[in-house]
N, C-alpha and C positions, 0 to 999 in steps of 0.2 A: 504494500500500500504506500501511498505518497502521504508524507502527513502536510497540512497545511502550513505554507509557509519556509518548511524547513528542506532536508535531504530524506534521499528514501531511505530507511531503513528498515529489515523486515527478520525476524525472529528465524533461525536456522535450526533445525530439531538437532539436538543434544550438541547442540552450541554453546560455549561456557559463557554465560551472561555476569559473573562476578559474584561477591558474595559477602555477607554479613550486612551490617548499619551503617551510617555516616554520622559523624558528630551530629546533623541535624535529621537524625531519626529517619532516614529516608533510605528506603532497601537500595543498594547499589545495582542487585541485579533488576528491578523493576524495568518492566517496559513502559510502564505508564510515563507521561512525561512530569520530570521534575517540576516544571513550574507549573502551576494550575491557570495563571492568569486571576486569579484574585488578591487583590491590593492587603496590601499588611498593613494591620495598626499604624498612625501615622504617617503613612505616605501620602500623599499629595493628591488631594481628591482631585486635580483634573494635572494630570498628567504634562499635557501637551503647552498649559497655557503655564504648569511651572518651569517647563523647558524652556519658552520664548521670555518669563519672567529672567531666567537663568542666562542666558544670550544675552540678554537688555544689558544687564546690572554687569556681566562680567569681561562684557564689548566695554563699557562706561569705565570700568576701574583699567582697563589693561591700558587704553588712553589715559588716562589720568596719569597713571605708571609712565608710558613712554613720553609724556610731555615732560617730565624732570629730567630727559637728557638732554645736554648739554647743547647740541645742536642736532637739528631736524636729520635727519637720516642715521644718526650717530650709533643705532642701534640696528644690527643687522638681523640676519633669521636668529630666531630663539624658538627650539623645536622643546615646545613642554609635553613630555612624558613622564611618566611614574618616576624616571630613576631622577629625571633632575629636581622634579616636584620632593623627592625624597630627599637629595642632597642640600638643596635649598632649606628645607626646613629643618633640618639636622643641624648643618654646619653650614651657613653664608658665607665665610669665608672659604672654605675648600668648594664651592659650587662657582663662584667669581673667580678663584684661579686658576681653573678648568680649562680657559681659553676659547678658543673658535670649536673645540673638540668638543667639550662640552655645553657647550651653549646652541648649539645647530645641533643636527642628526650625527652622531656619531660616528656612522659609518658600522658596515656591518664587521663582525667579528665572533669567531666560534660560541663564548657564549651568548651575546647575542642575537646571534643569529639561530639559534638551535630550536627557540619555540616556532619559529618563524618557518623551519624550515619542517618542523613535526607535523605544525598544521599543514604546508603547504602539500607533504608528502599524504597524510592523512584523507587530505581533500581530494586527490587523485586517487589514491589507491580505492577510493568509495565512486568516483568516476568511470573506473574501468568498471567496478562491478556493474555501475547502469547503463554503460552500453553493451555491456556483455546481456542485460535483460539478469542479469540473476542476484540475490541478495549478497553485500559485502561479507565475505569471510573475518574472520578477526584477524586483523594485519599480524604479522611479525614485524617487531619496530625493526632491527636493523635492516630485515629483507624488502622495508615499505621505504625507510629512506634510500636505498640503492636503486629501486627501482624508479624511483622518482627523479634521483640526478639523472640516471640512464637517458631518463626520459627527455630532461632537459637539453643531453646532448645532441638526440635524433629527432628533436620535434619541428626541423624544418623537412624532415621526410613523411609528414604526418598527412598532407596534401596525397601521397602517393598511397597512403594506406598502409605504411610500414610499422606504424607505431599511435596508438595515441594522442589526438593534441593537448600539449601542455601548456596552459594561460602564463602569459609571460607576468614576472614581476619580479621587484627590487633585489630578494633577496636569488630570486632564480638567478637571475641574471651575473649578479656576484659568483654563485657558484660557477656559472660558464667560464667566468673572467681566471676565477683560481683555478677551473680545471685545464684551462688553456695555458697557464700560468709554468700548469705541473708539480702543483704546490700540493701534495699526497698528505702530508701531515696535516694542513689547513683543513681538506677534506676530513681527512680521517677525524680530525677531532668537532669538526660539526657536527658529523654521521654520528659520534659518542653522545652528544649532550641532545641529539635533536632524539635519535631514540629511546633517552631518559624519558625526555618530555611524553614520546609517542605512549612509549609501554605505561607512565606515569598519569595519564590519560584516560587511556581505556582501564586501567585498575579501577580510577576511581568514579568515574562515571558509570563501568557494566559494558558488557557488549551482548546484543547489540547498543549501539549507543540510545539517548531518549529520543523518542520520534520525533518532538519540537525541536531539537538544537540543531543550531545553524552554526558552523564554524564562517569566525570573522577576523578581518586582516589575515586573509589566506584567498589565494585565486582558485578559478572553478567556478562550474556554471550551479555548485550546488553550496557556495559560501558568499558570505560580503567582502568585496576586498581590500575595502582600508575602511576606520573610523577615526575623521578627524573633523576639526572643524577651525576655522579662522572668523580672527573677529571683524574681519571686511577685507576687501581685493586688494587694498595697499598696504593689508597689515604685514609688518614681519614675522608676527606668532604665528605659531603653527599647534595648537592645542593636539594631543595624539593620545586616543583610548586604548591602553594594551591589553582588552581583554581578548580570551581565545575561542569563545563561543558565546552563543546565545540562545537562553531557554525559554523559549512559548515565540508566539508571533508578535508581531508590532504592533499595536490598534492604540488607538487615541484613549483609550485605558487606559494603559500601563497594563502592568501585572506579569511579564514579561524578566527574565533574569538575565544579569552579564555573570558568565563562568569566565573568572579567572585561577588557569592552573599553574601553580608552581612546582618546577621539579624539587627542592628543596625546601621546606617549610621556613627556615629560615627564624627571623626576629617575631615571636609572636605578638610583638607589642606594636609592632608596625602593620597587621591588621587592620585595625579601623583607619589608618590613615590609609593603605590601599584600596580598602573601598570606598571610603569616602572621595579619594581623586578619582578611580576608575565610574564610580556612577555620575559625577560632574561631567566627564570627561563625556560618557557615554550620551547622556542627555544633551549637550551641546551637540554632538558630531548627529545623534538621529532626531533630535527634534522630541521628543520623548522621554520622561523620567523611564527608568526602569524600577522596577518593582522590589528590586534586591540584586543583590551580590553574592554569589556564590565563592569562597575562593579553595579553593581545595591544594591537597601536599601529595606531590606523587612520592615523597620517602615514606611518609607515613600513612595514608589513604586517606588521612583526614578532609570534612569534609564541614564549611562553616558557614553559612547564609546570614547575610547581614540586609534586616531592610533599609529600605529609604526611604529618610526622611526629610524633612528643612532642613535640619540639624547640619546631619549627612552633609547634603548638598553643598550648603554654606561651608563645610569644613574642607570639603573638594575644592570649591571656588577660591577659597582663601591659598590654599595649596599653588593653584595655580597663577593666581594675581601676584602670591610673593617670587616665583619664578619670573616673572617680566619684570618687577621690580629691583630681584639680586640683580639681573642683567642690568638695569638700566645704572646700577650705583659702580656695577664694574667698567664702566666705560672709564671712569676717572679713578677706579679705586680697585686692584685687583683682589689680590691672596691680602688679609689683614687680620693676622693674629688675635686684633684687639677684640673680634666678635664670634673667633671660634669657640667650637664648640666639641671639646673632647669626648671619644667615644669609641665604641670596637673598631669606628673606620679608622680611627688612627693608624690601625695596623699596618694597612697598605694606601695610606693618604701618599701623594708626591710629595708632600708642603710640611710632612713631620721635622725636618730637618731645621724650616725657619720658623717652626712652631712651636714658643714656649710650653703655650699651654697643654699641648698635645703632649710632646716631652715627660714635660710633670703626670702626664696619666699614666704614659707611658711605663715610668719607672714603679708606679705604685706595686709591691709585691702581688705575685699569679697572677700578671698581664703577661700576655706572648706574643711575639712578632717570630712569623714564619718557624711555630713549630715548637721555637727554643725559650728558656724561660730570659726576660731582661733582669741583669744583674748590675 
């Protein structure tokens, strides 16, 4: 069956569909889909018109922001996603010494690039199954990502009927660039962290996957392929939602979830400020609040639904207003001690070296840098 809105997905008899709870009490193996489409306590009784309140207010402050620099163009692209939204708000000072590297798109790089490349493989490997007419088998991660570079290599014979057509994008394209390069280690270690993500994926969602999820920022005639949004044609922002699917359809409801999955669970305390920027983010780039936030751990299977609320929303927006703003105060003011802010990044900060403060955390006993204890 096709379900509405989303990719086909169809139950395969004694197929392993996954198994046990999720932190939010939801059978992993279910076929039903995760989101029901009904709004959560507090979320925003009209969806669409908090979204366009959300644009209003957050186009208004990111101008507000770039008119304190110094002179009118002074501030070039500044690509806000999750990592700079995070580094901004952590430490101002290591987010302004960053440079052009991190203040724009960074450019692709194994880790990186690895969720990018799981969806991108995953999205395909569920494409061959519908032109084949038959339902997707449960991928093998490393055998899904191989087949998918494969693919990239020979999709200009796709015309002839040799292979599959593979939808071009960003990150495809890099892979051509390194396989043409003959950069095998480059490769290989994309292939490592993007089949984390794949196998880290399907654990925790179930396979078959839910019939509403649409995988997003992934090309394919059965995904979305970017979610972003700008706050007018001349801006330099570039707002970027890095979730990796989406659960129920879109309607002027809401009720709908952004699944963001991490291969390592990481900082648990950084949670709410992930969804809190991934549902701002989200709501700007579709026009639509979302209903909630899924984010799940492919180390640990865990699985943690956060709704949305004003609250939410307002703490995403803030997230990302202060990201236009660090930039705008680095134009005249780069790396500056005087406002960081010590922390586990210290470990592998660039700027530890002219960083008092960092230093001092640094030495406090049972801190480690690279392994060994500092003495």
């Amino acid at each position: 069956m096709r379900a509405p809105g989303g990719n086909r997905f169809r139950p395969v008899e004694d197929e392993a569909t996954g198994s046990g709870g999720g932190t939010d009490g939801l059978d992993q193996g279910s076929r039903e889909p995760i989101a029901t489409g009904r709004l959560a306590p507090g979320t925003p009784s009209d969806p669409v018109g908090a979204a366009d309140r959300l644009r209003a207010e957050t186009s208004r402050r990111i101008v507000d922001a770039l008119a304190g620099a110094p002179s009118p163009g002074a501030v070039a692209d500044v690509y806000v996603g999750w990592v700079a939204a995070r580094d901004a708000a952590t430490c101002p000072a290591r987010y302004r010494g960053e440079g052009e590297h991190g203040w724009g798109f960074p450019g692709w790089s194994p880790p990186l690039a690895g969720g990018a490349c799981g969806r991108a493989a995953l999205a395909h490997h569920i494409a061959q199954a519908d032109r084949a007419g038959r339902p997707p088998t449960l991928p093998m991660p490393l055998d899904a990502i191989r087949a998918w570079m494969r693919a990239l290599r020979t999709r200009d014979g796709a015309a002839e009927g040799r292979t599959p057509p593979v939808e071009r994008s960003g990150v495809g394209d890099w892979i051509c660039e390194v396989w043409d390069a003959g950069d095998s280690a480059t490769l290989a270690a994309v292939a490592a962290v993007a089949g984390r993500w794949l196998a880290g994926f399907v654990r925790v969602l179930g396979w078959p996957l839910p019939p509403r999820l649409t995988l997003v920022n992934a090309p394919g005639p059965a995904a979305v392929s970017s979610l972003w949004w700008r706050p007018g044609k001349a801006s330099p922002v570039t707002v970027a939602c890095g979730a990796d699917a989406r659960l129920g359809r879109v309607t002027g409801a809401g009720g709908f979830a952004l699944v963001v999955h991490r291969v390592a669970t990481g900082d648990d305390g950084a949670l709410w400020d992930r969804a809190a920027f991934e549902a701002a983010a989200g709501a700007l780039a579709i026009g639509v609040v979302p209903g909630s936030v899924l984010l799940t751990g492919g180390d640990t299977g865990e699985r943690v639904t956060i709704p949305v609320d004003d609250d939410l929303l307002a703490l995403g927006a803030d997230r990302i207003v202060a990201v236009v703003a660090e930039r705008v105060v680095a134009v005249e003011r780069g790396f500056d001690p005087a406002d960081a802010t010590p922390s586990g990044a210290c470990r592998h900060c660039d700027h530890l070296a002219d960083c008092p403060p960092g230093q001092a955390w640094m030495r406090v006993a049972e801190r480690w840098r690279s392994g060994l204890p500092v003495l």
